[in-house]
N, C-alpha and C positions, 0 to 999 in steps of 0.2 A: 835342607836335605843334601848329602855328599852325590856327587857326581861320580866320585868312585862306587858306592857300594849300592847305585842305580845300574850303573855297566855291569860290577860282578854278578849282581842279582837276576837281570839279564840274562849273561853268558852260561851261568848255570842251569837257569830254565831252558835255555834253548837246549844245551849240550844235554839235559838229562830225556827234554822230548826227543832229540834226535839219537839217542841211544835207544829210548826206548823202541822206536819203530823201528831201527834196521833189526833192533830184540825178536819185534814180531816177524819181519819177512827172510828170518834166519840171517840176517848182515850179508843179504845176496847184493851186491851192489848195483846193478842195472834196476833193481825194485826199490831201494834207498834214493838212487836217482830220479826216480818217476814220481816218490812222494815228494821229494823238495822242489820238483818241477809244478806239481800241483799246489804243492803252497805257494810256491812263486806267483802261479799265472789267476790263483787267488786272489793275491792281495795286487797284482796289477801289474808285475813285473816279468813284461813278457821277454825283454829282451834276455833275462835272467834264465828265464824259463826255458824257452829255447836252447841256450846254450847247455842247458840241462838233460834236454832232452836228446841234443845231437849227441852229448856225450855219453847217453846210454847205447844211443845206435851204434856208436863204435864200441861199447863193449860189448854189445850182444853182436856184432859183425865178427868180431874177434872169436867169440865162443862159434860160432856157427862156422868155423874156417876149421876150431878145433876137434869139434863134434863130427866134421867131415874126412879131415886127416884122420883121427882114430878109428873111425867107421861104426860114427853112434848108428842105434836103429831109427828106421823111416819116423816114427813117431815123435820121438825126439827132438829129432833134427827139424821136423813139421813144427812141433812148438817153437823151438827157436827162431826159427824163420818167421813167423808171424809174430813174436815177442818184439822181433828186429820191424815186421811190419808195422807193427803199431804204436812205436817210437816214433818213426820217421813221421808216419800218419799224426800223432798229437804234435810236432815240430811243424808239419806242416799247419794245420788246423790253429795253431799258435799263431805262427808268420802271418796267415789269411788276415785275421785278427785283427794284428798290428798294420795292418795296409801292405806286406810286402807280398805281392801276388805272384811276384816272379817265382823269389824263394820257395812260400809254397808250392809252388808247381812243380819246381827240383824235387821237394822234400817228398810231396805226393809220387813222384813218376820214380823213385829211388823205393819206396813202399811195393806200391805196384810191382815190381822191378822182385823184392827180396819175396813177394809172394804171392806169383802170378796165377795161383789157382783160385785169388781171394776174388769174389766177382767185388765188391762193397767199393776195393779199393781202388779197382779200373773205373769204377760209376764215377766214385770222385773226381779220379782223373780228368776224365771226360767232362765232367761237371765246370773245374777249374779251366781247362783248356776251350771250353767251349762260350764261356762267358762275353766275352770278347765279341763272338757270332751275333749279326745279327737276328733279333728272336724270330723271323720266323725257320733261318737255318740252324738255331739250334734248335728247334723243334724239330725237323728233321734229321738230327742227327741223334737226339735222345732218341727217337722213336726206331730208327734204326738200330739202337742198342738193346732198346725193348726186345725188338725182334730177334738180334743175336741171342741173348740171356736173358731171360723174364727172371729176373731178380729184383726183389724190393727196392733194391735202391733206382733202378732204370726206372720202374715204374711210376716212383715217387716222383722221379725228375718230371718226366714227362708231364703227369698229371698235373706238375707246380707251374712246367712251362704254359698251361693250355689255361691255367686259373689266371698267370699274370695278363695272358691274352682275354681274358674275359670270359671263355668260351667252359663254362660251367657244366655243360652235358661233356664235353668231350674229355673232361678233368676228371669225372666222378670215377668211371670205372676203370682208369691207373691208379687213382689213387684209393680204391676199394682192394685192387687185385695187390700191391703193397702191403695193405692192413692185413690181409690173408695170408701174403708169405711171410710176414713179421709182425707179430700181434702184440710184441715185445716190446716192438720198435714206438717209441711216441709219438714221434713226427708225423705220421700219418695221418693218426688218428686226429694229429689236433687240427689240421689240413683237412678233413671232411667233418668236422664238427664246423671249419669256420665257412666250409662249401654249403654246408646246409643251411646253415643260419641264414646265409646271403640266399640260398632259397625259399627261405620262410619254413623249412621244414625241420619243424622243434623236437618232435618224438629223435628224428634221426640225428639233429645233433645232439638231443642229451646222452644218445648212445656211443657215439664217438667221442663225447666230452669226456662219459665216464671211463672208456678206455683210458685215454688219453691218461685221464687221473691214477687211472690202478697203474698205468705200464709208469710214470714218470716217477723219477728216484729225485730227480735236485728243485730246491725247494722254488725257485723262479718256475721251472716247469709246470708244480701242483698247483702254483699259486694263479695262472694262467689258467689249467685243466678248471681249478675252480670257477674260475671267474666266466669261463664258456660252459659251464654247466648252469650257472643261475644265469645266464642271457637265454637258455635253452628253456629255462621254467623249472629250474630242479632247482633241488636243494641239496649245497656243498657244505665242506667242514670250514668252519670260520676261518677268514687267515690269519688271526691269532693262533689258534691251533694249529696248524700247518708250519707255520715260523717256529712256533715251541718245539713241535716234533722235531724239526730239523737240527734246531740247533742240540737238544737230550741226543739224537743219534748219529751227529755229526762232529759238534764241536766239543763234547762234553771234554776229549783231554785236553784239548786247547784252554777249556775253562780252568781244568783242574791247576794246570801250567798256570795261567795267567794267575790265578788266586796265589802260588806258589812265589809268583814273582812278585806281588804286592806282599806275604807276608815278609819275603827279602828285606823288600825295599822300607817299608813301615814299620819295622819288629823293635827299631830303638824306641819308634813313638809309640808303640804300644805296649813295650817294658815300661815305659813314665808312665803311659799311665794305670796302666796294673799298679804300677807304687803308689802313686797318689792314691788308687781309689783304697789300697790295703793301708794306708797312715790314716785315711778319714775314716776307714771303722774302726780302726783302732783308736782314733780317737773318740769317737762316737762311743762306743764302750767304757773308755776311759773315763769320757763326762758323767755318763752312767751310774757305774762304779761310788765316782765322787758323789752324786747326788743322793745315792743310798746312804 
């Protein structure tokens, strides 16, 4: 097989998937940037990914200096600022990742920083910055955040900090009062299905399990929500099914791509043999033919 016509076969599949999707997000480039960060930090490439992602923050820093000079409306400017937040938030969440805690801690506190009305992305902060504490002052200092902003994400902290401590009563109802202000949120839930279970109490973790399952979109999440729903006494969808779904509504263009880059790559060996098999009926007829 040519090692040239493996490379152009390649380059053409990649260039036509990456056409297609700046297709879909209108070729806005800070959302072009955020899918190739995601395939990046997909297939493992987070240094790649990061740089992906800083480089969206500065485009969307840039549009939000523009949008300010011109005198976009309040709303607008609201979305871009939190588009800028949640760049720097995935850069940071990346960094974390790869072990650089410092970095993320810039990349969080610069989030934070583009949009200070977000309570989610002070939790984090705090979260990041407080690691470090010994646990029983950073239980004190979540719980004091508790107490500034009863927002899900405080409450979840806390509730995590009081489970790693053991203390089981005093975890359940931050992290019930969490499940309440983000029923959306999956962490939660899967955090009191696994409180329960260590309580013996099965009814209540199958009901947090099944949250867990209905709120989780990525297929390592369903495939957990499952597996704590049959430790609960229920009955989950097989993880065969689960893997299938994900990959029918996740990967399917990647499929279509890759099938595209094997017919590239294979299409001489599969012109021979389209010929051969069309000379053997032909002859096969031919013999035919003579034996009438």
């Amino acid at each position: 097989m040519r090692p040239w016509l493996i490379a152009a076969a390649f380059l053409i599949c990649a260039s036509a998937g990456l056409l297609a999707f700046a297709w879909s997000v209108q070729f806005d480039a800070p959302a072009t940037l955020d899918g190739l960060a995601v395939g990046a930090h997909a297939v493992r490439l987070r240094g790649i990914a990061i740089a992906l992602q800083t480089r969206r923050a500065e485009l969307l820093r840039a549009r939000v200096r523009r949008m300010r000079v011109t005198g976009a409306s309040a709303t607008a400017l609201q979305t871009a600022r939190w588009s800028l937040a949640d760049a720097l938030r995935d850069a940071s969440i990346i960094s974390r990742e790869a072990g650089l805690d410092g970095v993320a801690e810039t990349y969080m506190a610069l989030a934070a920083q583009a949009a200070p009305e977000r309570d989610d992305l002070r939790c984090l902060l705090i979260d990041l910055r407080s690691r470090e504490l010994p646990p029983r002052e950073r239980r004190v200092e979540l719980l004091r955040l508790v107490l500034e902003q009863d927002c899900a994400c405080a409450n979840m902290l806390a509730g995590e900090s009081f489970m790693v401590a053991g203390d089981l009563e005093a975890a359940a109802p931050y992290l019930a009062r969490a499940a309440e202000l983000a029923p959306e949120w999956p962490r939660p839930h899967f955090a009191l299905a696994r409180l329960h279970l260590r309580r013996s109490d099965s009814d209540a973790a199958l009901r947090s399990a099944r949250a867990a399952l209905d709120s989780s979109s990525g297929m390592r999440q369903r495939l957990a929500a499952a597996e704590l729903i049959r430790r609960a006494g229920g009955n989950a969808p097989a993880a065969w099914r689960i893997v299938v779904e994900q990959l029918r509504d996740r990967w399917t263009p990647v499929g279509l791509l890759a099938l595209g880059f094997l017919l590239f790559v294979f299409h001489p060996a599969l012109l021979s043999g389209g010929r051969s098999l069309l000379c053997r009926v032909r002859r096969q007829f031919y013999n035919s033919d003579n034996a009438a």
